[in-house]
FISEMAR-67147 format. One record per residue (C-alpha): z, y, x; chain; residue in three letters. Coordinates in Angstrom, 1 decimal, always signed. Each point is the difference from the previous one (the first is absolute). Layout:
<atoms>
<up Z	north Y	east X	mol A	type ala>;
...
</atoms>
This chain:
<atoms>
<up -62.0	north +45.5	east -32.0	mol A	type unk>;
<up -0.2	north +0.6	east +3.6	mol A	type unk>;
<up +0.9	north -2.1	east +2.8	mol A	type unk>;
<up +2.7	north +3.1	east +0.9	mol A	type unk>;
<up +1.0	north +0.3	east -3.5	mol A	type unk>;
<up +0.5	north -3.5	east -1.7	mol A	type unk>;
<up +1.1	north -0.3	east -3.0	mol A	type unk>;
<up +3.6	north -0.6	east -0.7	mol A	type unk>;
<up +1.6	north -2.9	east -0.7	mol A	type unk>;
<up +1.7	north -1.6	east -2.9	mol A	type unk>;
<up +1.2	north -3.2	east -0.1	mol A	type unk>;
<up -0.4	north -1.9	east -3.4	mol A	type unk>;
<up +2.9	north -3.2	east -0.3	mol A	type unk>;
<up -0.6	north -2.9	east -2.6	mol A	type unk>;
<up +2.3	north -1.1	east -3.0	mol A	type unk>;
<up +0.6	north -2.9	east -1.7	mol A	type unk>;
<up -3.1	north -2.2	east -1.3	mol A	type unk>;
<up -1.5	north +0.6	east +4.3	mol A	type unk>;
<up +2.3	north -2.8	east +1.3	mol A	type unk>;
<up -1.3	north -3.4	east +0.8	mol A	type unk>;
<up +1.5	north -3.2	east +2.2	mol A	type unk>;
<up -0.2	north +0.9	east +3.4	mol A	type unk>;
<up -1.1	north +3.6	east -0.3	mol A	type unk>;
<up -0.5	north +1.8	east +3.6	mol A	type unk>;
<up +1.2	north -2.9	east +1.5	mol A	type unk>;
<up -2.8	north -0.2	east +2.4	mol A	type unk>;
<up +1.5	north +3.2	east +2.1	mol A	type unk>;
<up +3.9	north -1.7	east +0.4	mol A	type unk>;
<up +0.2	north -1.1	east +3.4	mol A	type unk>;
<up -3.4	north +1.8	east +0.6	mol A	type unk>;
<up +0.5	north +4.2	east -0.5	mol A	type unk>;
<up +3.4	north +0.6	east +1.8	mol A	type unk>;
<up +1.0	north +2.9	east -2.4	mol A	type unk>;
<up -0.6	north -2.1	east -3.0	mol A	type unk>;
<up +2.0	north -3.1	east +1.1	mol A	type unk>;
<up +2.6	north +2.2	east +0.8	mol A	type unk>;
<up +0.4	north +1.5	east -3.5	mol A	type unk>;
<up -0.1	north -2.7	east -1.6	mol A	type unk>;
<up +2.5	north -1.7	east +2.1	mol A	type unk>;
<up +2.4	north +3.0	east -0.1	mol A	type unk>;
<up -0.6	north -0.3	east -4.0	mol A	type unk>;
<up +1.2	north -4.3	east +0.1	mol A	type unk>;
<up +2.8	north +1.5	east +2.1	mol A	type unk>;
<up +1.1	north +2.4	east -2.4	mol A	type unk>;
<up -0.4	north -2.2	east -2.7	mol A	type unk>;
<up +2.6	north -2.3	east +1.0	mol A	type unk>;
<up +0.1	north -3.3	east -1.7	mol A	type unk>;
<up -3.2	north +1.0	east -1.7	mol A	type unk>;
<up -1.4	north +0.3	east +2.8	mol A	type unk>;
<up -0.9	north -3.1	east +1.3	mol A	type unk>;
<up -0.8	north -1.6	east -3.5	mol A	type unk>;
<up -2.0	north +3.3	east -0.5	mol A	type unk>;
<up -1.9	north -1.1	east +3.4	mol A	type unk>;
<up -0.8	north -3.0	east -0.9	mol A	type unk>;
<up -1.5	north +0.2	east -3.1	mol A	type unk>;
<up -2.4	north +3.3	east +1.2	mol A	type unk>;
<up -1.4	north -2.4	east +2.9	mol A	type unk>;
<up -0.4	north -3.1	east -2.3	mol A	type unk>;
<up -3.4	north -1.2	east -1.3	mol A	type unk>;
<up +2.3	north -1.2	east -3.3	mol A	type unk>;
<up +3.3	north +1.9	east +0.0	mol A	type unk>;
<up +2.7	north -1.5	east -1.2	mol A	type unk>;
<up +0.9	north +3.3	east -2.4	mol A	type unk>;
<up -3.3	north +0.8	east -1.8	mol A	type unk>;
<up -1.3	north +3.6	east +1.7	mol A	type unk>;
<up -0.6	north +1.6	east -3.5	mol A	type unk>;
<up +3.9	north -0.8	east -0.6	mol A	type unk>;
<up +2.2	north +3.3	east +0.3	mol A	type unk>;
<up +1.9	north -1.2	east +2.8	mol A	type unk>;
<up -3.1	north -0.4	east +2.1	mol A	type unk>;
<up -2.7	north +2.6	east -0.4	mol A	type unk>;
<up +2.1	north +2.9	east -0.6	mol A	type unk>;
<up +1.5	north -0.4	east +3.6	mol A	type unk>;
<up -3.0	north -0.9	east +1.5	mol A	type unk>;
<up -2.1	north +2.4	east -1.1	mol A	type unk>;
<up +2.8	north +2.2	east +1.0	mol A	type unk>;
<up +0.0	north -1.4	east +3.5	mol A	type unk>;
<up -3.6	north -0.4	east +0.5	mol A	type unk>;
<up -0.8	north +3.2	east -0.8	mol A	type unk>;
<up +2.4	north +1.7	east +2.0	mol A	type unk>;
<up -1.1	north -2.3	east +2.7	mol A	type unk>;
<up -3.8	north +1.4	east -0.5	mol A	type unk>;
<up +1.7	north +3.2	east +0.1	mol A	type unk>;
<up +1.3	north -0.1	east +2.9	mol A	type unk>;
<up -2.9	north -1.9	east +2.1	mol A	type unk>;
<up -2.1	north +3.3	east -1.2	mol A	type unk>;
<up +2.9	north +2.6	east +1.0	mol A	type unk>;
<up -0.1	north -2.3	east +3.6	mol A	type unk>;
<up -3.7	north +0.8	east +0.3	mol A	type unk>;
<up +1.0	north +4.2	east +0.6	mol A	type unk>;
<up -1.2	north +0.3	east -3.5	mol A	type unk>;
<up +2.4	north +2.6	east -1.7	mol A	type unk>;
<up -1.0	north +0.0	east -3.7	mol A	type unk>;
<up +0.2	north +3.5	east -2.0	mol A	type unk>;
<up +1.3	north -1.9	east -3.2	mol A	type unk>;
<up +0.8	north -3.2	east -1.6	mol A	type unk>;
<up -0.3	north -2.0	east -3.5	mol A	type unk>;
<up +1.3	north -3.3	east -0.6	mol A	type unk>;
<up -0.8	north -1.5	east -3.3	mol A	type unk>;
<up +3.4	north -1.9	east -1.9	mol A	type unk>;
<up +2.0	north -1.3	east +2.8	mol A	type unk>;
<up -2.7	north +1.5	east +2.6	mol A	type unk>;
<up +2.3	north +3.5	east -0.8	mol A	type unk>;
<up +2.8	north -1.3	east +1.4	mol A	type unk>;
<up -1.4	north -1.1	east +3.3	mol A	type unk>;
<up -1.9	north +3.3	east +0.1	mol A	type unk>;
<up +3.5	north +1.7	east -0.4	mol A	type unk>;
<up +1.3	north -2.4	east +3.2	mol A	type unk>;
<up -3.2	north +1.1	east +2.0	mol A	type unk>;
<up +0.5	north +3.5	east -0.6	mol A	type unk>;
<up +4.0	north -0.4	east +0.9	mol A	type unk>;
<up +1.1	north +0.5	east -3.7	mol A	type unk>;
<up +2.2	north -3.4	east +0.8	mol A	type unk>;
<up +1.1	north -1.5	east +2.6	mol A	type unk>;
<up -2.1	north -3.6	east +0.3	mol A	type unk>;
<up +3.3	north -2.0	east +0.0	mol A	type unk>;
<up +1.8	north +1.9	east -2.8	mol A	type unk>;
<up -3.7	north -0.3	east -1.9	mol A	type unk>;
<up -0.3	north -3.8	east +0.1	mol A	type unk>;
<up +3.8	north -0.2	east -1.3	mol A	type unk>;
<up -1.3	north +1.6	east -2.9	mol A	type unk>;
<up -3.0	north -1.7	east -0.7	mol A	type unk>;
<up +1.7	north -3.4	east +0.4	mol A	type unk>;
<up +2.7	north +1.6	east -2.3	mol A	type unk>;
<up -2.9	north +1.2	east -2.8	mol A	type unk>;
<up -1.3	north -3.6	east -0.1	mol A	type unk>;
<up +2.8	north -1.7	east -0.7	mol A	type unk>;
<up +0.6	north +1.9	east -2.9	mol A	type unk>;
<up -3.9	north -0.2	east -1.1	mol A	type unk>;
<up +0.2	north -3.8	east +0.5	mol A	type unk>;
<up +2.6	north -0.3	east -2.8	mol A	type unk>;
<up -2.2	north +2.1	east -2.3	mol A	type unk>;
<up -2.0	north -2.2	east -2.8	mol A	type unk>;
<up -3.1	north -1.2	east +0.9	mol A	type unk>;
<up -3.4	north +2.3	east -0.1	mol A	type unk>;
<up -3.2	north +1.1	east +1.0	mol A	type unk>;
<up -3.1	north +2.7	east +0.8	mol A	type unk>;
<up -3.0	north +0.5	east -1.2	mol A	type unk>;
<up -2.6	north +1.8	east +1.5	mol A	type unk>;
<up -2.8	north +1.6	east -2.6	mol A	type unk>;
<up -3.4	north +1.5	east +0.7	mol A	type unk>;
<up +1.0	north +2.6	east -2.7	mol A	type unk>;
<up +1.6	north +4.1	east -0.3	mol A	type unk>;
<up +3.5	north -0.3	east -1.0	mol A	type unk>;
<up -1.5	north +1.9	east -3.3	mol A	type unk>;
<up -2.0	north -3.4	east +0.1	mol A	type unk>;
<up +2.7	north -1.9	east +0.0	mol A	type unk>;
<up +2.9	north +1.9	east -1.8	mol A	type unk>;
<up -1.3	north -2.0	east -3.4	mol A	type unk>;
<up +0.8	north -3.0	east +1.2	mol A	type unk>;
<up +3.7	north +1.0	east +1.7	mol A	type unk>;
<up +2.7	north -1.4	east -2.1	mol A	type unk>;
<up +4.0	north +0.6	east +0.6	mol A	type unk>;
<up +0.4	north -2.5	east +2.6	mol A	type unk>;
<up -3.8	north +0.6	east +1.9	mol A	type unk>;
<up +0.1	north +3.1	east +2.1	mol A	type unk>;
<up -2.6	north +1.9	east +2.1	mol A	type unk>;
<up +1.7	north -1.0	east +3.7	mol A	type unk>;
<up -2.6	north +1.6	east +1.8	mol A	type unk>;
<up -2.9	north +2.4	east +0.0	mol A	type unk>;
<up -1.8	north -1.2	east +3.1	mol A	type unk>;
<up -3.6	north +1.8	east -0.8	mol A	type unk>;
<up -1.4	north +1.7	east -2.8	mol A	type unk>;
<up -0.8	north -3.1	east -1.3	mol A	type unk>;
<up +2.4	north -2.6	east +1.4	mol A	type unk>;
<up +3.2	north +0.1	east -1.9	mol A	type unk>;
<up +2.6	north -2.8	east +0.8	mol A	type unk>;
<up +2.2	north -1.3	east -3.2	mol A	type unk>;
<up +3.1	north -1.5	east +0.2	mol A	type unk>;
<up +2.6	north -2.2	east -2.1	mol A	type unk>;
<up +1.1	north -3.4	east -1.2	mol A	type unk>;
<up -2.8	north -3.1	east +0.4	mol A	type unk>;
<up -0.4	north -0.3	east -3.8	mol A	type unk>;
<up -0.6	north +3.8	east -1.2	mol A	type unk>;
<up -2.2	north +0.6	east +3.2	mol A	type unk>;
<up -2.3	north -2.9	east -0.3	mol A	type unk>;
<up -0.5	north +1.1	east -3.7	mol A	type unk>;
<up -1.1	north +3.3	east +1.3	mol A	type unk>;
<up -2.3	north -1.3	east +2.4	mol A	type unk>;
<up -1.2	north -1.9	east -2.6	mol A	type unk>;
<up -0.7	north +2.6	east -2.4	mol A	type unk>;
<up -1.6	north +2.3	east +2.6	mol A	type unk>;
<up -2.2	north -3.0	east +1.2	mol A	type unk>;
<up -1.5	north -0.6	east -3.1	mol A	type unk>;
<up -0.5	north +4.0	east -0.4	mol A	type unk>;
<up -2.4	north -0.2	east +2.8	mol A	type unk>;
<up +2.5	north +1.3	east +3.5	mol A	type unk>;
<up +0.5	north -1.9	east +2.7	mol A	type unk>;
<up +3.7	north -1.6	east +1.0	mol A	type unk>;
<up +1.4	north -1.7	east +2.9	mol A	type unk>;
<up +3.7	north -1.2	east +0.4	mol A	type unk>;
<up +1.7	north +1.8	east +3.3	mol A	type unk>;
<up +1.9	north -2.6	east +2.2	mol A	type unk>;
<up +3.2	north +0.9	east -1.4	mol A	type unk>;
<up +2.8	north -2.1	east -1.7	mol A	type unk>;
<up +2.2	north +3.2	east -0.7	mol A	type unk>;
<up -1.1	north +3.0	east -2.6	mol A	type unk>;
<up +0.0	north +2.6	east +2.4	mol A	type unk>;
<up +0.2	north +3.5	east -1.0	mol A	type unk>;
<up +1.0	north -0.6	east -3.4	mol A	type unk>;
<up +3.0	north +0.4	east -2.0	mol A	type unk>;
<up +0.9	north -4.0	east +0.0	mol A	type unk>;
<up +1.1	north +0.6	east +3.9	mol A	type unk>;
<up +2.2	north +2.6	east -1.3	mol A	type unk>;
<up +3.6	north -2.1	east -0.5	mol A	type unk>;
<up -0.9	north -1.4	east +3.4	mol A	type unk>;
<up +0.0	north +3.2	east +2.0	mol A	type unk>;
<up +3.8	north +1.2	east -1.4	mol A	type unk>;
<up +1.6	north +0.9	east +2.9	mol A	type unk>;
<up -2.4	north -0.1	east +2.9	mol A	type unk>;
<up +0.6	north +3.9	east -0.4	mol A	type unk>;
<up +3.5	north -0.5	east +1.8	mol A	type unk>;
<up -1.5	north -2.2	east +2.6	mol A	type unk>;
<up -2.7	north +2.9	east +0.7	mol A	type unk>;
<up +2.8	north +2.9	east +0.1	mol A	type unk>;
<up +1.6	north -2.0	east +2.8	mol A	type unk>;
<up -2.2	north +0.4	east +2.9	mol A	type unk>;
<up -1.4	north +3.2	east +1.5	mol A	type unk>;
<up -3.2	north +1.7	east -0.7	mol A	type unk>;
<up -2.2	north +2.5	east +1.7	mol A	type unk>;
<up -2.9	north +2.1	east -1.2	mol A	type unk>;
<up -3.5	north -1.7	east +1.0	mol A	type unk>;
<up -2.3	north +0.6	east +3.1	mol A	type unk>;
<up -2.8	north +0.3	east -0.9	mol A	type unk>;
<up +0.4	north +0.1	east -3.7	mol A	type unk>;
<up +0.0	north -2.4	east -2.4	mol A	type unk>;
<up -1.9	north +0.3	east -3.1	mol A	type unk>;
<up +1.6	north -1.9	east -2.5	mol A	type unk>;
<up -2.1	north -2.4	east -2.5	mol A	type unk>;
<up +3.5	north +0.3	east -2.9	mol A	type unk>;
<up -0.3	north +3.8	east +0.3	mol A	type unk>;
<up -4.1	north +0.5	east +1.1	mol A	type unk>;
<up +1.3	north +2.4	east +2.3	mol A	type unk>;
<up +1.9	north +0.4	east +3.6	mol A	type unk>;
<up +3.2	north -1.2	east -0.3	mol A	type unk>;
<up +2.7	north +3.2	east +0.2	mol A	type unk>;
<up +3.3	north +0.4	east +1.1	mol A	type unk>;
<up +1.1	north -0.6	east -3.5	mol A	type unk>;
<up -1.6	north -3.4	east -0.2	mol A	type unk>;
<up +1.3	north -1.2	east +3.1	mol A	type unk>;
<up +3.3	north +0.5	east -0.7	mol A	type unk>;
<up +0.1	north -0.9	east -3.6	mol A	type unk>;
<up +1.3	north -4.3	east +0.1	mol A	type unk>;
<up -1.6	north -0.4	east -3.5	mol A	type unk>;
<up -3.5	north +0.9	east +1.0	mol A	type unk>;
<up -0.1	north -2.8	east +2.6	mol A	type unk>;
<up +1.8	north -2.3	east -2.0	mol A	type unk>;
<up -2.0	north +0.3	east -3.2	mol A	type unk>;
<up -3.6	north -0.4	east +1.7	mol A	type unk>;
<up -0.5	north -3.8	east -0.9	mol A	type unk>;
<up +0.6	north +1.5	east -3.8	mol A	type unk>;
<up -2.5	north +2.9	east +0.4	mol A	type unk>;
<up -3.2	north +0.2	east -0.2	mol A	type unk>;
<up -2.3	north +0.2	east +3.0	mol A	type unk>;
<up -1.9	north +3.4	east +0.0	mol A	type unk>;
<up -2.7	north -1.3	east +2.9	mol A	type unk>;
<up -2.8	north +1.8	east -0.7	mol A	type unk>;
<up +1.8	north +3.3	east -1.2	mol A	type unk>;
<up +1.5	north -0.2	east +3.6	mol A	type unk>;
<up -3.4	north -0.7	east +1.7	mol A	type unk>;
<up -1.3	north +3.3	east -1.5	mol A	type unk>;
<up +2.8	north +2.1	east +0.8	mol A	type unk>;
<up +0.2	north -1.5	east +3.6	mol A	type unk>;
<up -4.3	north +1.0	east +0.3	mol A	type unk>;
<up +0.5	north +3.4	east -1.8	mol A	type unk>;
<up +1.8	north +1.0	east +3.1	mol A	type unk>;
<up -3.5	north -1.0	east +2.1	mol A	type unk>;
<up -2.4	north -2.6	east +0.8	mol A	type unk>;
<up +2.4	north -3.1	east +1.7	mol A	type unk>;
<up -1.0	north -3.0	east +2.5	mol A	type unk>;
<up +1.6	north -2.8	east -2.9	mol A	type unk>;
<up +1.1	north -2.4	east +2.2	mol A	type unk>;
<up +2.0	north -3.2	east -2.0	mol A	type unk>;
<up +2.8	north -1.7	east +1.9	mol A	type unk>;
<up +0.5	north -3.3	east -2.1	mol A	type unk>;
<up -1.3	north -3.3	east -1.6	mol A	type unk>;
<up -3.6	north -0.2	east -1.2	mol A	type unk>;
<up -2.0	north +3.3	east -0.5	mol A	type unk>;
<up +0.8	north +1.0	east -4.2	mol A	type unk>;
<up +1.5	north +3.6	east +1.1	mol A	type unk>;
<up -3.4	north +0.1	east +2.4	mol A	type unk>;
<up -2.0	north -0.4	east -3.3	mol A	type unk>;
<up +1.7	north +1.8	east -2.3	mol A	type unk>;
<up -0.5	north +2.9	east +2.6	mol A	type unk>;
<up -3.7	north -0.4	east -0.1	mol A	type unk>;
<up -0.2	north +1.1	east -3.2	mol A	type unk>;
<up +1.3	north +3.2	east +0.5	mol A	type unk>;
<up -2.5	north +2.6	east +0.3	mol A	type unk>;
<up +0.9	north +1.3	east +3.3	mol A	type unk>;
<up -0.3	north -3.4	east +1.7	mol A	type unk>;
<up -3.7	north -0.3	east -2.1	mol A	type unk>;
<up -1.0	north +3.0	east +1.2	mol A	type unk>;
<up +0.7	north -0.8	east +3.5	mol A	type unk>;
<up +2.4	north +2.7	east +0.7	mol A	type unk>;
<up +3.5	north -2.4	east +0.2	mol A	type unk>;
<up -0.3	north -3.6	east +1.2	mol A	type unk>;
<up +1.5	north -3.3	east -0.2	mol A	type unk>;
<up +1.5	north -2.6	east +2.7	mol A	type unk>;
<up +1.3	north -3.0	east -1.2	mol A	type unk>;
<up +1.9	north -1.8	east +2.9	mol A	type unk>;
<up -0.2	north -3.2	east -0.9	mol A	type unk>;
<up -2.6	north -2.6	east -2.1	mol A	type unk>;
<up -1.2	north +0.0	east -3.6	mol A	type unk>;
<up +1.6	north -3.3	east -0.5	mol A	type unk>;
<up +2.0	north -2.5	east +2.0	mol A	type unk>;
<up -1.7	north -2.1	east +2.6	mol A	type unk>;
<up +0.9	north -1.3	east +3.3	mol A	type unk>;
<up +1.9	north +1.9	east +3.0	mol A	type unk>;
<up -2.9	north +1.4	east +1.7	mol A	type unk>;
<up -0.6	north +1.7	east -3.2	mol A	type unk>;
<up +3.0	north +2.4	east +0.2	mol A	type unk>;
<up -0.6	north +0.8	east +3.7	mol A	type unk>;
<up -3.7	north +0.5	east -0.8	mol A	type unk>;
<up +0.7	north +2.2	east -2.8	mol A	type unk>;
<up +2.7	north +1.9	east +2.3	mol A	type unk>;
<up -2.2	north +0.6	east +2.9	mol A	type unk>;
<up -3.0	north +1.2	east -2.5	mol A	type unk>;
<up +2.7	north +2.4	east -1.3	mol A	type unk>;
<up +0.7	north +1.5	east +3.1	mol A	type unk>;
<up -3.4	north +0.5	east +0.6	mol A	type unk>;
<up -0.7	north +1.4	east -2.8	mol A	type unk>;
<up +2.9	north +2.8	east +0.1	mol A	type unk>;
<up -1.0	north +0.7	east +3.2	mol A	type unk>;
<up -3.9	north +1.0	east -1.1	mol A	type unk>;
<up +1.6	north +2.1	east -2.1	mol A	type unk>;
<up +1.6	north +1.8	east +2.9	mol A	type unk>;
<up +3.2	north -1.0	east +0.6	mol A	type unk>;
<up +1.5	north -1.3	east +3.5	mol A	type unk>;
<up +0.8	north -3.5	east -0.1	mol A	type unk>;
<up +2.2	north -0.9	east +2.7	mol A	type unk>;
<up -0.1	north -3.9	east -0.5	mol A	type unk>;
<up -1.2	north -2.3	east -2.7	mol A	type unk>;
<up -0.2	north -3.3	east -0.9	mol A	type unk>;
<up -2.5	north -1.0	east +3.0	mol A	type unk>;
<up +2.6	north +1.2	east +2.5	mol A	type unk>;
<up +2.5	north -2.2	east -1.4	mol A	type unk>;
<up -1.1	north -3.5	east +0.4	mol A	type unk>;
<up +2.8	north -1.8	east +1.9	mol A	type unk>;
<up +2.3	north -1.7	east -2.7	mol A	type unk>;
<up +3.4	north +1.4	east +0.1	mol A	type unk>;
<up +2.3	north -2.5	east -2.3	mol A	type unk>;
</atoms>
């Protein structure tokens, strides 16, 4: 793709199982646009907020990060943060996907929400997740064909991240028998960071009544779309304006790779991931446009956590990157080096 016709861009935002302690801290008090997000997000969050604070910034926080109360907010945060710092750059992107909680950031981003009235319902979702019974994810190297013989009525398929990376969910005890069972039949399984059974039926009794709390606050149709990973396909009016489809989505099932190929049927992307770690970045090599070499992937920040410089490093490689690829860049993380906060 040519310098005078880059490829457009889609921004990819992270779910629960990317959050770690201290993710994209490096950039607060460094990147201006990011520090102010996040701070506008504490703000909003009230007497959350500073708890909230402390506990992203911590080496040990107080609240484990995999807890309900702290990665679903952050994530939220962070990624809309990322979102932002991109959007700052003169980057306008032609669609987004978020991935779990990633969608409702990406809804903020593309004015869906508005930011304050979002966080009031994220902080509102997890406190009814927190008093849900206790769960978990597994992540499985398998088909969900693969895997449907070893589903039982409490172990779900939460996700379909790849063609073959299906994400269970459910209570401890039935999913560490599956895992077991499909260990010893030869696939490969890794627990997600998760203490909830997202997107399964156990977080269903948790959600009653969100819906209200969703019909409440105003709504807009997105720009630039949205494509939705509950519905693999860009969210529509109806969506938008329905308070159950919002409120259900930590019951549903995560459609991320469905989404992916609907987003790249439309044309070859720039895949640029605003969030924790690189997993949407991978998942998105897989795809057969990305091997090809007709999309590509950005990952904004680090593989893995590691110090400060890490982050900035990772940001200033970004906009370096999007920039080969054509696009103006009217600052980046170079241009930003006087701490603000």
């Amino acid at each position: 793709m040519s310098a005078e016709r880059p490829l457009p861009v889609a921004l990819l935002l992270p779910g629960q199982g990317s959050q770690h302690p201290r993710m994209a801290a490096g950039l607060y008090g460094y990147e201006p646009v990011f520090t102010a997000s996040m701070d506008e997000f504490f703000d909003a969050a009230g007497p959350e907020g500073g708890p909230l604070r402390e506990d992203w910034l911590a080496e040990r926080p107080a609240t484990e990060l995999d807890h309900v109360t702290r990665s679903q907010p952050l994530l939220f945060a962070v990624d809309l943060a990322l979102g932002r710092l991109v959007l700052s750059w003169g980057v306008r992107p032609a669609a987004l996907l978020g991935h779990s909680i990633g969608e409702l950031a990406s809804a903020v981003l593309a004015g869906v929400f508005d930011p304050r009235d979002a966080t009031g319902l994220v902080l509102d979702r997890v406190g009814r997740l927190a008093k849900a019974p206790p769960g978990g994810m597994l992540a499985v190297a398998a088909s969900t064909a693969e895997v449907e013989p070893y589903l039982s009525g409490d172990v779900v398929v939460g996700a379909v991240n790849a063609p073959r990376q299906t994400i269970l969910a459910g209570p401890d005890g039935p999913l560490e028998k599956a895992g077991r069972a499909l260990g010893e039949a030869g696939f490969v399984c890794r627990r997600v960071p998760s203490l909830s059974a997202f997107h399964s039926p156990m977080l269903e009794p948790a959600c009653q009544g969100a819906a209200e709390r969703f019909a409440a606050v105003p709504k807009r149709m997105p720009s630039p779309p949205v494509h939705s990973a509950y519905t693999a396909a860009p969210l529509t009016r109806a969506d938008i304006d329905d308070p159950s489809f919002w409120a259900r989505q930590p019951v549903a099932p995560v459609l991320f790779w469905p989404a992916l190929e609907g987003l790249l049927a439309t044309g070859d992307h720039l895949l640029v991931e605003v969030g924790p770690g690189q997993g949407l970045s991978q998942v998105a090599r897989r795809h057969p446009a990305v091997r090809r070499g007709t999309s590509t992937v950005v990952s904004l920040l680090p593989p893995r956590p590691g110090p400060p410089e890490s982050d900035r490093t990772a940001v200033a490689t970004a906009a370096t990157q999007i920039r080969a690829a054509g696009h103006a860049i009217t600052a980046h993380a170079d241009s930003h080096g006087v701490p603000t906060a």
